[in-house]
PLY file of the C-alpha trace (Angstrom):
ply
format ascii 1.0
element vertex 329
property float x
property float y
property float z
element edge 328
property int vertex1
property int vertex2
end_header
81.27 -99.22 63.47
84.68 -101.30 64.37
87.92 -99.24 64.72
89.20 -100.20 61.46
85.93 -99.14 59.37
86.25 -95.87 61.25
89.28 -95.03 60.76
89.18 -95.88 57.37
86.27 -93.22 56.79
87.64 -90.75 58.65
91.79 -91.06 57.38
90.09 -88.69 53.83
88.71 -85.93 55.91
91.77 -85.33 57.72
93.22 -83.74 54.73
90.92 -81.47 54.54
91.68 -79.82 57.78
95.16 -79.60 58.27
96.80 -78.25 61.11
98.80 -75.03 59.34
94.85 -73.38 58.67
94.09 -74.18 62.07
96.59 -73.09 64.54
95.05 -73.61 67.54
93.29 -76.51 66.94
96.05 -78.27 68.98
93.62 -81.85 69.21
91.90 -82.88 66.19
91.78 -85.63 63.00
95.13 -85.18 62.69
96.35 -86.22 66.33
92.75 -87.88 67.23
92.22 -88.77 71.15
89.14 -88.67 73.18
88.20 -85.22 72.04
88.88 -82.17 70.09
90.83 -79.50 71.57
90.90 -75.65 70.84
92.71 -73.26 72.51
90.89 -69.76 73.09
93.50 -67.88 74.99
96.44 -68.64 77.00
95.02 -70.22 79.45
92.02 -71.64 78.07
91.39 -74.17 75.59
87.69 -75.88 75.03
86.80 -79.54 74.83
84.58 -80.86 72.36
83.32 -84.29 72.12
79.64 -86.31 72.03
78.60 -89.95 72.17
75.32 -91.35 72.46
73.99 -95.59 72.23
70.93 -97.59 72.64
69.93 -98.63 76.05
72.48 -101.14 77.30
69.63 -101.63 80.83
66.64 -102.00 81.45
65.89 -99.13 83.39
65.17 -95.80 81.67
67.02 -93.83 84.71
69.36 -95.34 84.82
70.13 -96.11 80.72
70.34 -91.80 80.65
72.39 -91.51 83.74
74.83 -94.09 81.83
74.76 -92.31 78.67
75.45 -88.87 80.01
78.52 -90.36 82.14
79.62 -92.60 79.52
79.78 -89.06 77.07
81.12 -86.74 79.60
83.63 -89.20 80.40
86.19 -87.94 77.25
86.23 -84.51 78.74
87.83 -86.38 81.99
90.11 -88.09 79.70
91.45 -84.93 78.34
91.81 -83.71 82.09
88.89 -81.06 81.65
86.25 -80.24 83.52
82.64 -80.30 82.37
81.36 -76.75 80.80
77.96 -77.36 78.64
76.07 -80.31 77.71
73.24 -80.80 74.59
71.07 -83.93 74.79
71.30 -86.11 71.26
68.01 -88.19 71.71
66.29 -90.58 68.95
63.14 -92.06 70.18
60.15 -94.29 68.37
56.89 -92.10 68.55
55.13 -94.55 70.36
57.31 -94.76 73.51
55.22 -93.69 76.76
56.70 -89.82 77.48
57.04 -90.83 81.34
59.74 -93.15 79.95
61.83 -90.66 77.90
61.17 -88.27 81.16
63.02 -90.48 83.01
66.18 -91.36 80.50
66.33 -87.47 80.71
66.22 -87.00 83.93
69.28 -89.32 84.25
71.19 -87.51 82.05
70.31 -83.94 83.41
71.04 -84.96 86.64
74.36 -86.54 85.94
75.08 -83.34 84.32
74.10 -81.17 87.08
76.31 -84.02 89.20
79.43 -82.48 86.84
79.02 -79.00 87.72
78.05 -78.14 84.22
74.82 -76.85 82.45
72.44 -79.00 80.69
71.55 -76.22 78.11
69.50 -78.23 74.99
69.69 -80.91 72.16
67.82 -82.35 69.17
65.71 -85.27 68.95
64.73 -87.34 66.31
61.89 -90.37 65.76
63.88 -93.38 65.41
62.51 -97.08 65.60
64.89 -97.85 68.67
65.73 -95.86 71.50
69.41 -93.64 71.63
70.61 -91.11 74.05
73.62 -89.58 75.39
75.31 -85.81 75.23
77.31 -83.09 72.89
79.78 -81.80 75.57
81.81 -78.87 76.14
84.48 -78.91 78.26
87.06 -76.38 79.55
90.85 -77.37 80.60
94.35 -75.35 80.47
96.03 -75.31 77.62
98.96 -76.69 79.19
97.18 -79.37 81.53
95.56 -81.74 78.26
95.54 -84.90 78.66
96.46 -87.04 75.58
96.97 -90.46 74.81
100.71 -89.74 73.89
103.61 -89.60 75.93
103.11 -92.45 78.47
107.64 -93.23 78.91
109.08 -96.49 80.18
109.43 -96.65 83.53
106.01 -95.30 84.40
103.36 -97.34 85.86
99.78 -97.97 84.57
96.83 -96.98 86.84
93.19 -98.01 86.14
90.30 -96.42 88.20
87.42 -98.76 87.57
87.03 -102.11 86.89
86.40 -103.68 83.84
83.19 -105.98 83.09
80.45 -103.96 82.23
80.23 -104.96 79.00
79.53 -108.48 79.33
77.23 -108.24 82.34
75.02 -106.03 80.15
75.25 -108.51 77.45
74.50 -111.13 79.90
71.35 -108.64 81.15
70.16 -108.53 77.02
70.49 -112.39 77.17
68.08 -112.83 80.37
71.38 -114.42 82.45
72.31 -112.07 84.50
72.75 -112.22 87.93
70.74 -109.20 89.44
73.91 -108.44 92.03
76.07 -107.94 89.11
73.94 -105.98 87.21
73.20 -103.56 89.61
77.04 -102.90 90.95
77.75 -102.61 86.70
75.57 -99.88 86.80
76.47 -98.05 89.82
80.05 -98.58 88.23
78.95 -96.82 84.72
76.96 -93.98 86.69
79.76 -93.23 88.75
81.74 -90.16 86.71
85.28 -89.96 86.28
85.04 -86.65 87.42
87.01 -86.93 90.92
89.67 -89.18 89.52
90.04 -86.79 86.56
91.24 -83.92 89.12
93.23 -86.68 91.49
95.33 -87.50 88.06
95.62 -84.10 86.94
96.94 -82.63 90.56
99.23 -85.67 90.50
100.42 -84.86 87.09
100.36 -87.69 84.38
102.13 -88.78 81.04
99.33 -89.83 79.16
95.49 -90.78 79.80
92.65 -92.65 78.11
89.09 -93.97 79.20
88.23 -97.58 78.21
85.01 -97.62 76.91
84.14 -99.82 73.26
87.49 -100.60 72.17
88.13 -102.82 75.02
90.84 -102.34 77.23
93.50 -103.67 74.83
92.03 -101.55 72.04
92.44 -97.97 73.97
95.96 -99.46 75.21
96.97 -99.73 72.37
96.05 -96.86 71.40
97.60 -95.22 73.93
101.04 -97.54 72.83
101.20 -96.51 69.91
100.77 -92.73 70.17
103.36 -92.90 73.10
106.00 -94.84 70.86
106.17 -97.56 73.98
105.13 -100.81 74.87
102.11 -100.67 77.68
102.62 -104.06 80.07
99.52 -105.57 81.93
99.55 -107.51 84.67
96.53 -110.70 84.20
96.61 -110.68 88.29
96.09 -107.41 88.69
93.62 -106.60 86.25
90.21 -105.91 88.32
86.99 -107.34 87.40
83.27 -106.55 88.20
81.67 -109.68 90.05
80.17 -111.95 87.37
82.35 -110.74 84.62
84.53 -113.76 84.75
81.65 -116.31 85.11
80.10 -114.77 82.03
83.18 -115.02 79.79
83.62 -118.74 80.53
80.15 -118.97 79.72
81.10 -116.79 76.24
78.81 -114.65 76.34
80.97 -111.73 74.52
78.54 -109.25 72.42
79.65 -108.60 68.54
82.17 -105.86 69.79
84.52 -108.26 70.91
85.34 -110.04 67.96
85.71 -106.68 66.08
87.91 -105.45 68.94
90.00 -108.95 68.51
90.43 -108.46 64.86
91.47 -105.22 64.63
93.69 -104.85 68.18
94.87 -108.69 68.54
98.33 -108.90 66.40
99.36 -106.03 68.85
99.24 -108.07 71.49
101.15 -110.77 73.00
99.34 -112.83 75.24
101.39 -115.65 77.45
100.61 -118.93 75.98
99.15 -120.64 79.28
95.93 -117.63 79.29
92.53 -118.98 78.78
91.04 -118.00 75.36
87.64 -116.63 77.28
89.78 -114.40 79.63
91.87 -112.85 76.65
87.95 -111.95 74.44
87.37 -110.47 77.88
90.15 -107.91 77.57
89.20 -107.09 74.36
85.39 -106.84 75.14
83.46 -103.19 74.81
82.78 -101.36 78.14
80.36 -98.45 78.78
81.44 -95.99 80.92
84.83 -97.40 82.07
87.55 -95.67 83.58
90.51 -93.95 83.20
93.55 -95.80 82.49
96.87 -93.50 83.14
100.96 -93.78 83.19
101.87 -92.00 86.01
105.60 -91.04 86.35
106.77 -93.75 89.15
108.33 -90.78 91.59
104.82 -89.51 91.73
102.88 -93.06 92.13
102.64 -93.45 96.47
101.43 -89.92 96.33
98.49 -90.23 93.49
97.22 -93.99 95.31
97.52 -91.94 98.79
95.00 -89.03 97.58
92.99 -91.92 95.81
92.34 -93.89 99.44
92.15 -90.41 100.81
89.09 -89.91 98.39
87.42 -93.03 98.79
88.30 -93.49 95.03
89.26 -96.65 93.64
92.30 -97.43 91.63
94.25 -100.22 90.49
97.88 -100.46 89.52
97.57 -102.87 86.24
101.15 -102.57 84.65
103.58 -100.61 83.57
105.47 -99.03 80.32
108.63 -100.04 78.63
110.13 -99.92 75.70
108.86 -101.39 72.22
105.83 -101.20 71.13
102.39 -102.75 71.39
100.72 -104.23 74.31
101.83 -107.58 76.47
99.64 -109.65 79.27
101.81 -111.37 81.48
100.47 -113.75 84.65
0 1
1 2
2 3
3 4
4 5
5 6
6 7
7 8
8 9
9 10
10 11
11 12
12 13
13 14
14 15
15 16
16 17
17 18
18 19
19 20
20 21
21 22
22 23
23 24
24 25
25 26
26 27
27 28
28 29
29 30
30 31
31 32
32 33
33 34
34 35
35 36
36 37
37 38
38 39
39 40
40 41
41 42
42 43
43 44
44 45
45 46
46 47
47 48
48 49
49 50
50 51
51 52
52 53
53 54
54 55
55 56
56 57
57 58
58 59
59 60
60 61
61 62
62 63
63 64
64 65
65 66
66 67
67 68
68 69
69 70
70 71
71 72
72 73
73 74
74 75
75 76
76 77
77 78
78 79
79 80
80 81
81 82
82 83
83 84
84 85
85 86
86 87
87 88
88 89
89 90
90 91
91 92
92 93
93 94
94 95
95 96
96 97
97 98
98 99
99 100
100 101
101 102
102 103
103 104
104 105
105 106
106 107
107 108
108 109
109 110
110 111
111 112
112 113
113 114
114 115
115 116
116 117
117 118
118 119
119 120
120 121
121 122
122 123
123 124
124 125
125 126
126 127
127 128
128 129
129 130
130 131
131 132
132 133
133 134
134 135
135 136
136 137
137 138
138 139
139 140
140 141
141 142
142 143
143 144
144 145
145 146
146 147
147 148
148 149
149 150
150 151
151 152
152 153
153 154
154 155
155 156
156 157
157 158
158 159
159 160
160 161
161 162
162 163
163 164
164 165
165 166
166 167
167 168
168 169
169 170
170 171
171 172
172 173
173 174
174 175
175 176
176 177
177 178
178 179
179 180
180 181
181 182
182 183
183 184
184 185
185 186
186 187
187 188
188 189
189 190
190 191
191 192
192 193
193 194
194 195
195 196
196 197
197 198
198 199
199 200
200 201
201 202
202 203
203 204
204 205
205 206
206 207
207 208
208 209
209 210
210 211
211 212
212 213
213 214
214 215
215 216
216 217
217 218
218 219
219 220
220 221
221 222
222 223
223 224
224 225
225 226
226 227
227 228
228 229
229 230
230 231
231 232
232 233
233 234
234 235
235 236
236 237
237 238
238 239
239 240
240 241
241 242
242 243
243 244
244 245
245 246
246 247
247 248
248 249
249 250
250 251
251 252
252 253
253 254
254 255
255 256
256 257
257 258
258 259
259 260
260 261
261 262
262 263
263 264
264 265
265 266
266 267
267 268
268 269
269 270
270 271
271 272
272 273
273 274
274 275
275 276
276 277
277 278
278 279
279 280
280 281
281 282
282 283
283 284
284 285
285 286
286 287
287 288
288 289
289 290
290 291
291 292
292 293
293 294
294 295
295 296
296 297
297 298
298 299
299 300
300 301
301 302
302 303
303 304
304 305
305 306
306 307
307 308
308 309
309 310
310 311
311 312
312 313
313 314
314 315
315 316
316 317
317 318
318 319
319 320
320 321
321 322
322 323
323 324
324 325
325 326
326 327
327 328
């Protein structure tokens, strides 16, 4: 479902649950982010969130592994850690049990990877495969992440490149380059676990993961919630090897026009910018990263502990004031 269609469906129900019945429901429809939020005590609030796809490779492994990172991934947005996990599995009755072993054991494993507990699920017959997690997650009330509150003046870090979802297309299409596909998936596996507790020990404004909106769809998300006007850099932007190649080739799945339809008069692109590099920015990715405005005084100290953890990061832009999203070269 495109973001427009969704939010369309869901802007009824958020009547029905409004905010002075449920006190300490302090994320929900009403403020939506990455997950739902309840505080339990003090110093404990609960993360709630689940996501689940068909196979976007080829390997079953690796396809669960994805999933589960891919789902867990919101908990890291909202600067939690992971608690609980359910498996959400739909599979056709005639596919060989060895193979839905193995998407499980990817996504059990990437659990155990978390810290959390793989504790159960519900599975259905469906004609084509689907996977991925219900997930609880834990966090201090006072140490959410949201997508609000990113100021001017603060700069915009990204800790994964972006790509994967046109060198998965390009796998579905019989294309791909066997290099890129396999650093794609070592990038989706990886979780956002490590750069979740680098961001949160640094201290940020606001926080997203960029997974099927595009980039410029949870940007702007993230603009528009903040009041402020989220700058990108074209130069800076990193890119997956083989992402590039692909888009000049346009080989963009469906999401990308959906992305472009709904998220493009938000954006101001600089006239000289290829068409095929601005569908890229709006193209779905699975399992991307985290994309945070850090308060400048604190940046030299966050990209420090990121080279200190062998984790990558990127800074992509910053914030100013206004509203909506701008590419500059």
């Amino acid at each position: 479902m495109g973001p427009e269609a969704l939010a369309q469906v869901l802007r009824p129900l958020q009547k029905l649950f409004p905010a002075s019945r449920h006190p300490n429901l302090t994320v929900g429809l009403e403020v939506s982010d990455d997950a739902a939020v309840y505080r339990i005590t003090k110093e404990v609030a609960v993360i709630l969130t689940l996501d689940f796809f068909t196979p976007v490779v080829d390997d079953p492994y690796d396809y669960g592994a994805i999933a589960a990172a891919n789902a867990m991934s919101d908990v890291y947005a909202m600067g939690g850690e992971v608690a609980l996990a359910l498996n959400i599995c739909g599979f056709p009755s005639d596919l060989p049990p060895e193979v839905i072993g193995e998407i499980l054991r990817g996504g059990a494993e990437k659990v155990a990877e978390s810290g959390g507990a793989l504790v159960g699920g519900h599975t259905i017959v469906d004609k084509e495969p689907k996977y991925g997690l219900a997930v609880m997650g834990m966090v201090h009330p006072a140490q959410v992440f949201t997508k609000g509150g990113a100021q001017p003046g603060d700069s915009l870090v990204l800790t994964k490149p972006l790509g994967t979802g046109i060198i998965t297309t390009a796998l579905k299409g019989e294309v791909a380059d066997p290099r890129h596909v396999a650093a794609a998936v070592e990038s989706m596996k990886r979780l956002n676990k490590e750069a979740a507790s680098l961001l949160r020990n640094a201290g940020v404004h606001a926080c997203t993961d960029i997974t099927g909106f595009s980039l410029l769809g949870h940007a702007y998300e993230m603009a528009e919630r903040s009041g402020a006007r989220l700058r990108f850099s074209a130069e800076k932007l990193p890119f997956l090897e083989g992402a590039v190649g692909y888009a000049e080739a346009s080989l963009f799945p469906g999401g990308a026009c959906r992305n472009k339809d709904t998220y493009e008069r938000w954006v101001h692109f600089p006239p000289a910018m290829a068409e095929e590099m601005r569908m890229l920015l709006f193209t779905p990715e699975t399992s991307g990263g985290l994309l945070a405005a850090i308060p400048p005084e604190r940046l030299s100290m966050l990209l420090e502990q990121f080279a200190a953890s062998a984790q990558p990061s990127w800074v992509v832009g910053d914030v100013s004031k206004g509203e909506g999203i701008e590419i500059t070269l």
